[in-house]
N, CA, C and O atoms as CSV, one atom per row, in Angstrom:
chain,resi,resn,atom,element,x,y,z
A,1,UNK,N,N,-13.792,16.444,-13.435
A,1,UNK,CA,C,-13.060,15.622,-14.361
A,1,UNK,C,C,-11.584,15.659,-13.972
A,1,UNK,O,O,-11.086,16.783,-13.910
A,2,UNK,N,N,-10.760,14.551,-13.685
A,2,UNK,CA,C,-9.473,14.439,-13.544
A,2,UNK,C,C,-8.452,14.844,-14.516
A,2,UNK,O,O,-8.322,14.153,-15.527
A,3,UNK,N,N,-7.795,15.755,-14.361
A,3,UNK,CA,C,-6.667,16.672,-15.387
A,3,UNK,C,C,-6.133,15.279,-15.730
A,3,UNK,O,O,-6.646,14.879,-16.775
A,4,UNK,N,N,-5.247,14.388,-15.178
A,4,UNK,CA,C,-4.141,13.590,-15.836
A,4,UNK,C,C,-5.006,12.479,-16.859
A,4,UNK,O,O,-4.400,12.081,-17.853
A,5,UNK,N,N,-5.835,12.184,-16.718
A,5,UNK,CA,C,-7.010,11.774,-17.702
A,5,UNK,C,C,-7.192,12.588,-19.187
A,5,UNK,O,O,-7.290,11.845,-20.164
A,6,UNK,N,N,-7.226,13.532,-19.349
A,6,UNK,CA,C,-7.286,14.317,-20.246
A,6,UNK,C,C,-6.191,14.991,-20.958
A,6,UNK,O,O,-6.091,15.313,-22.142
A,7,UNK,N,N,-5.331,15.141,-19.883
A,7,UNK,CA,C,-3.784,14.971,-20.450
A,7,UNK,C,C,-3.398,13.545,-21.240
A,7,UNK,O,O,-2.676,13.551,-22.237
A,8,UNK,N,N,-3.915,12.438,-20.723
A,8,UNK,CA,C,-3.667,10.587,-21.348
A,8,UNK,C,C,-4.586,11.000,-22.997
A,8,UNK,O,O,-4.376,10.586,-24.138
A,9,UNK,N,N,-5.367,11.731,-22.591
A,9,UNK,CA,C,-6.430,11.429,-24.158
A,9,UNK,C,C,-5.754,12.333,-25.371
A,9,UNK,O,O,-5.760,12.053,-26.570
A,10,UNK,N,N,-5.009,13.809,-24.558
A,10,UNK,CA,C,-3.918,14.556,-25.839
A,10,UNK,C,C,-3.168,14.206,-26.002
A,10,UNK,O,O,-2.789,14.399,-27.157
A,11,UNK,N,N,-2.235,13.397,-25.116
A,11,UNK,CA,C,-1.228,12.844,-25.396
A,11,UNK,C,C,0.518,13.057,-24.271
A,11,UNK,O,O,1.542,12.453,-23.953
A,12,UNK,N,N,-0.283,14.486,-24.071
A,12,UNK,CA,C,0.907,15.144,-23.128
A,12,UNK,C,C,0.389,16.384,-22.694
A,12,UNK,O,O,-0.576,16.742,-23.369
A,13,UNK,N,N,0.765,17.279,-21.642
A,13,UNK,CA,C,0.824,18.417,-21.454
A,13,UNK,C,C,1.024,19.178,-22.044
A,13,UNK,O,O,0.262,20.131,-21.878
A,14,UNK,N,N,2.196,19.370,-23.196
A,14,UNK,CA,C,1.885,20.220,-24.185
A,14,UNK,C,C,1.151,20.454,-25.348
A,14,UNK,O,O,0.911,21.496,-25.958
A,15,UNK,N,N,0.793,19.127,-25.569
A,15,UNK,CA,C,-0.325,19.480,-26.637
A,15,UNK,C,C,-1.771,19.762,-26.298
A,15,UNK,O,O,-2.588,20.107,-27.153
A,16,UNK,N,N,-1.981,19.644,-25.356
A,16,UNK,CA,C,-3.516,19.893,-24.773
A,16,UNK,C,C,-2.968,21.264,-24.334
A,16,UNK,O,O,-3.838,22.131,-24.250
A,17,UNK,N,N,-1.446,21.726,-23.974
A,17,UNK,CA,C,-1.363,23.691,-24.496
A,17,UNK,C,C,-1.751,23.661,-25.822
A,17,UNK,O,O,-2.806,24.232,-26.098
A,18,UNK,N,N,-1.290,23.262,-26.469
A,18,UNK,CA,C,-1.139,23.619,-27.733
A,18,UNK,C,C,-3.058,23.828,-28.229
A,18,UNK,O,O,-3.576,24.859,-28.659
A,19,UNK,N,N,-3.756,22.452,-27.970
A,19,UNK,CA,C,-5.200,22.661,-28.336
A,19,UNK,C,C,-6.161,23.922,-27.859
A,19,UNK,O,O,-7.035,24.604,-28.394
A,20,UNK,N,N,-5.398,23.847,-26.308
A,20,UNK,CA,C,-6.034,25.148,-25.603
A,20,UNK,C,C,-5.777,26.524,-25.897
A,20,UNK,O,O,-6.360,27.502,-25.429
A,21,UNK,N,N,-4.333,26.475,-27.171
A,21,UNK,CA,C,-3.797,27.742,-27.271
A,21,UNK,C,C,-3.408,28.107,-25.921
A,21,UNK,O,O,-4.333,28.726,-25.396
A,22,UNK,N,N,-2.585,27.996,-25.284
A,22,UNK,CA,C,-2.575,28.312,-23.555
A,22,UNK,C,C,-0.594,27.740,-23.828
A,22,UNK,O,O,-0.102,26.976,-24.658
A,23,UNK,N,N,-0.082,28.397,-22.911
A,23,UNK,CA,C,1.171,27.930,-22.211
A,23,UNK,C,C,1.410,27.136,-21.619
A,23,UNK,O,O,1.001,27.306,-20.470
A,24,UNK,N,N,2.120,25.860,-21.828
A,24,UNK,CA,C,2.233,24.666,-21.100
A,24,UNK,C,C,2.181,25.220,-19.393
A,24,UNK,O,O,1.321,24.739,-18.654
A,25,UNK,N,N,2.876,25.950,-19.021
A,25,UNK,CA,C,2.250,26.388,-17.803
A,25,UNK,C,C,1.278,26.519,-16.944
A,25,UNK,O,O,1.195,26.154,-15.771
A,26,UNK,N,N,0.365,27.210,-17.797
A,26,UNK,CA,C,-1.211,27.062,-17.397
A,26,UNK,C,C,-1.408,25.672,-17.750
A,26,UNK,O,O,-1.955,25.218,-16.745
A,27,UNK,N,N,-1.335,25.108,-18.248
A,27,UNK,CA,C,-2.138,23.250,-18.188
A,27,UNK,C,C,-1.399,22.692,-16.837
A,27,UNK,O,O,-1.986,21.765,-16.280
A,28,UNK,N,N,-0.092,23.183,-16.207
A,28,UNK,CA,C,0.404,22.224,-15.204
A,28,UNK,C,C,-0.210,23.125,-14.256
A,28,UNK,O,O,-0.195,22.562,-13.162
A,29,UNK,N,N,-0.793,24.375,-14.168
A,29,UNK,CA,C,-0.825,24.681,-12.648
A,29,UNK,C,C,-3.109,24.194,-12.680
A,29,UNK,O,O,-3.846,24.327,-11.704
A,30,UNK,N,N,-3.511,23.730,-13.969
A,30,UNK,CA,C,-5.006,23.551,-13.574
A,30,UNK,C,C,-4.906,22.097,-12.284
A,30,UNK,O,O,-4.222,21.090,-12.104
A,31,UNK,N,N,-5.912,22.719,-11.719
A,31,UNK,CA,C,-5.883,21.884,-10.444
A,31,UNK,C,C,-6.604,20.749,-11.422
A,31,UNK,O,O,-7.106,20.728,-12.546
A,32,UNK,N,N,-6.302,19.602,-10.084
A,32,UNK,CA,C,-6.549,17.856,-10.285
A,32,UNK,C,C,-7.743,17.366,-11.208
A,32,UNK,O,O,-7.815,16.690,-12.234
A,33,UNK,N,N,-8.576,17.963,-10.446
A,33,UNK,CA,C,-10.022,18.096,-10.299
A,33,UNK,C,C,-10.529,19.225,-11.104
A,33,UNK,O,O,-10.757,20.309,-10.566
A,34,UNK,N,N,-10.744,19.002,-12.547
A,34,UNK,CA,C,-10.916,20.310,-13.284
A,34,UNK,C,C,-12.293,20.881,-12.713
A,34,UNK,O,O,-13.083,20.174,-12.088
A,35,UNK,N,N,-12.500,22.227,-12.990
A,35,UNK,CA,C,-13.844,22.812,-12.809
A,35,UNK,C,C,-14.302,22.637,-13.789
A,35,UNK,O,O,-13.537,22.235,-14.666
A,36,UNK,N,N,-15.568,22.814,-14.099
A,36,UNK,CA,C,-16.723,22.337,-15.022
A,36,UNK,C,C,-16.398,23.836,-16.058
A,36,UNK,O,O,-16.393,23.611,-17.268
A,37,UNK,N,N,-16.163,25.152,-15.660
A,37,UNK,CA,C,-15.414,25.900,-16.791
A,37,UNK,C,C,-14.187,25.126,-17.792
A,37,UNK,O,O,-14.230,24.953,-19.011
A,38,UNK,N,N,-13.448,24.860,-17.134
A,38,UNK,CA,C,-11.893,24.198,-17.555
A,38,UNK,C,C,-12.416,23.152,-18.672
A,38,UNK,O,O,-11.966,22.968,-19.803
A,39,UNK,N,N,-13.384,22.589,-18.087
A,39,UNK,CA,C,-13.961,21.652,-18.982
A,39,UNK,C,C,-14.709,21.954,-20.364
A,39,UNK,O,O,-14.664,21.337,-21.428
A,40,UNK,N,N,-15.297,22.918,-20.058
A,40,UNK,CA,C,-15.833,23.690,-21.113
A,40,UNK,C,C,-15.050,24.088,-22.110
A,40,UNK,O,O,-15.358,23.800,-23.267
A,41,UNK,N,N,-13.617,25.002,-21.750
A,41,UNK,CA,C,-12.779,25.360,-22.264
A,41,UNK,C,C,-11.514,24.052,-23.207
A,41,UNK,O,O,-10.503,24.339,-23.848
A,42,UNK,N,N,-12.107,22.671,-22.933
A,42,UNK,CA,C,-11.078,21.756,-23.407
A,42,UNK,C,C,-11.704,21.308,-24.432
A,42,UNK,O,O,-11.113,21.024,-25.474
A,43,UNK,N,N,-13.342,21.150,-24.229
A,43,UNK,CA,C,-14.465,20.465,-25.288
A,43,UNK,C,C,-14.382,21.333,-26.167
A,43,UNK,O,O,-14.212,20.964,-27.329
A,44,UNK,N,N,-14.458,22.418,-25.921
A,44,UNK,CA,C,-14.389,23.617,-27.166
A,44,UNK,C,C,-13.795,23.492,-28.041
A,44,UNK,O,O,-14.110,23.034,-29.140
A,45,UNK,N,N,-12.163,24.168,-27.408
A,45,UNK,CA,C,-10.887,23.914,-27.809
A,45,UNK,C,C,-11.103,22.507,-29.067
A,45,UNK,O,O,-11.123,22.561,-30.296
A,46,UNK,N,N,-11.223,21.484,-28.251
A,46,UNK,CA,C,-11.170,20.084,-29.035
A,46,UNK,C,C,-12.033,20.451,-30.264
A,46,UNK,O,O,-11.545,20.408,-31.393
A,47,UNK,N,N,-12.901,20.695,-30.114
A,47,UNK,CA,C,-13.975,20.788,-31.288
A,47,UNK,C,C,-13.526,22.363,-32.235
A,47,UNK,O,O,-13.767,22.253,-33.437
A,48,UNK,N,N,-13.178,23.161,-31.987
A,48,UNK,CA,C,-12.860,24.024,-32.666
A,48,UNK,C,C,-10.775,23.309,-33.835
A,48,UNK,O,O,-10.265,23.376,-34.954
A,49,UNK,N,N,-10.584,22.948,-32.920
A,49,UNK,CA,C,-9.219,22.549,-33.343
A,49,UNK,C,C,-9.679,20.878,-34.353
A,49,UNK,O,O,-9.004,20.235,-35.156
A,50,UNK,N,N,-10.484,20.755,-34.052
A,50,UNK,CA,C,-10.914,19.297,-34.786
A,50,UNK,C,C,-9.799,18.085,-34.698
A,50,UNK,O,O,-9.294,17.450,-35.623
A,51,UNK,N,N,-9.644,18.008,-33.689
A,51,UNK,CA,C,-9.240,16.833,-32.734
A,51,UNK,C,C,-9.392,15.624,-33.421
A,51,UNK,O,O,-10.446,15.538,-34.050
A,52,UNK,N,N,-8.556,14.566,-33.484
A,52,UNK,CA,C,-8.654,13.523,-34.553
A,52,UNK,C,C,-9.955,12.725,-33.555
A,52,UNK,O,O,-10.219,12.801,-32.356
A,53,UNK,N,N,-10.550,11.988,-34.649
A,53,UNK,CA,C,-12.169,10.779,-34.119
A,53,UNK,C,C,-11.902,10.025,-32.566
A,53,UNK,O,O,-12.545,9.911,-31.523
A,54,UNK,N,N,-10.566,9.595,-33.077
A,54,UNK,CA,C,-10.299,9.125,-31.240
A,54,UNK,C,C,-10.374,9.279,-30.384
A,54,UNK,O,O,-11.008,8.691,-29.508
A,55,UNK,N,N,-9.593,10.331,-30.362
A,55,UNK,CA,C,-9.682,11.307,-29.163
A,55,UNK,C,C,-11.030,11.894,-28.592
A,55,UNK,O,O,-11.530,11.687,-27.485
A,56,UNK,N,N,-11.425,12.565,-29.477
A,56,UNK,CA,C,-12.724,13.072,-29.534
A,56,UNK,C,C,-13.648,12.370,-28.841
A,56,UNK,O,O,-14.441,12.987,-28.129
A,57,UNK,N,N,-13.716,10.491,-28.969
A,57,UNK,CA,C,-14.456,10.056,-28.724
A,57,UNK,C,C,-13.850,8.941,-27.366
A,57,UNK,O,O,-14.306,7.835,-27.077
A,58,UNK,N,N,-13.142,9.394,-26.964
A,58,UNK,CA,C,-12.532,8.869,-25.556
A,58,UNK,C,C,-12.581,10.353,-24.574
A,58,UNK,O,O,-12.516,10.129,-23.365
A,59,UNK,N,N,-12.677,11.660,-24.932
A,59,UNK,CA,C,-13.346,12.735,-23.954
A,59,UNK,C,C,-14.780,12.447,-24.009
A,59,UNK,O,O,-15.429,12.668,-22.987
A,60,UNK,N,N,-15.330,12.022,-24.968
A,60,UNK,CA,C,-16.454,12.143,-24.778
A,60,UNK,C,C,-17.328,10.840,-23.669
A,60,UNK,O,O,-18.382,10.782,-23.035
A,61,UNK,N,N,-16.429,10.161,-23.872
A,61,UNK,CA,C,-16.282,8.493,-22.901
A,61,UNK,C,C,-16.277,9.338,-21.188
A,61,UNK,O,O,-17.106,9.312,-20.279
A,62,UNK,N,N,-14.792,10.108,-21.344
A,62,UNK,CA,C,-14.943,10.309,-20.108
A,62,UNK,C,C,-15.931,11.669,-19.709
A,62,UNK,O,O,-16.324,11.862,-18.559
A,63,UNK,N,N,-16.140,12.242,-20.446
A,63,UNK,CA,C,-17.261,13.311,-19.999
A,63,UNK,C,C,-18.753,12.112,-19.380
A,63,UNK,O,O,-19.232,12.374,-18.277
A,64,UNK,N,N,-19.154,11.275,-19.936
A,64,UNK,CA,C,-20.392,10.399,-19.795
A,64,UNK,C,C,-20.083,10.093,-17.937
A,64,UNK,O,O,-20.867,10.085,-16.988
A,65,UNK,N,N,-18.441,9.847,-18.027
A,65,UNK,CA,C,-18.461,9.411,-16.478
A,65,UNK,C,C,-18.885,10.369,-15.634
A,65,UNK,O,O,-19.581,9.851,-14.761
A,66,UNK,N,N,-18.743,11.957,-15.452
A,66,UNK,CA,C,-18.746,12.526,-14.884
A,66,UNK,C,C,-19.990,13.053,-14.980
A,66,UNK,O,O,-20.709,13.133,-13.984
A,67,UNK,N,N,-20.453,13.543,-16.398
A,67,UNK,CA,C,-21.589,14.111,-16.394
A,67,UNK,C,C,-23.025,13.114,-17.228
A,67,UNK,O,O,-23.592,13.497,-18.251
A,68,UNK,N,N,-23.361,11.813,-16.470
A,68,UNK,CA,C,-24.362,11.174,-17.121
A,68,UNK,C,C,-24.744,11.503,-18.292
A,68,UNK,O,O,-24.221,12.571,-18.607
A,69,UNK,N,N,-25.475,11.049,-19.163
A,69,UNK,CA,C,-26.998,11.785,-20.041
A,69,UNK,C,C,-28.348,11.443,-19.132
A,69,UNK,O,O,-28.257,10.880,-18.041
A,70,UNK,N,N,-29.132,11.699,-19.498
A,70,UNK,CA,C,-30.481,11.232,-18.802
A,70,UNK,C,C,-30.674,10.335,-19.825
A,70,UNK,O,O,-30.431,10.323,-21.032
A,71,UNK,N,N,-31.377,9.286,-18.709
A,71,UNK,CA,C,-32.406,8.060,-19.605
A,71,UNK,C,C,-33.758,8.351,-20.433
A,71,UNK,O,O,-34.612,9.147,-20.042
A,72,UNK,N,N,-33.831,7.724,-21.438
A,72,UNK,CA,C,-35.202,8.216,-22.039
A,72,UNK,C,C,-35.824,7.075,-21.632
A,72,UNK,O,O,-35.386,5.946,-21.855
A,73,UNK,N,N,-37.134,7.402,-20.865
A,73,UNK,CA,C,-38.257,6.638,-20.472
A,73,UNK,C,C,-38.954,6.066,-22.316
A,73,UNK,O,O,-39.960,5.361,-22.404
């Protein structure tokens, strides 16, 4: 999943610290290309912090890109 993507859906770098509880620091040094942990750690975050409907549902837009669902036959 592309960091500056997910940075566009919090709004900024510091508030996706702020969701992560984390130091704006650590959000600028996660590489481009998040790892599928990092990712874990943002869905969480989001859902524990209760992230307004929007948002919520534009990660969840871009999670579909990266990680399909399966088709039901």
């Amino acid at each position: 999943m592309n960091k500056q993507k997910v940075i566009e859906i919090f709004e900024s770098e510091a508030k996706l610290a702020e969701v992560l509880g984390v130091d704006i620091t650590q959000v600028i040094s996660l590489p481009e290309q998040l790892q599928t942990k990092h990712v874990d750690e943002i869905i969480g975050a989001a859902v524990r912090n209760r992230i307004e409907e929007h948002k919520m549902d534009k990660l969840i837009d871009l999670l579909r890109t990266y990680y399909p669902l399966p088709t039901r036959n």
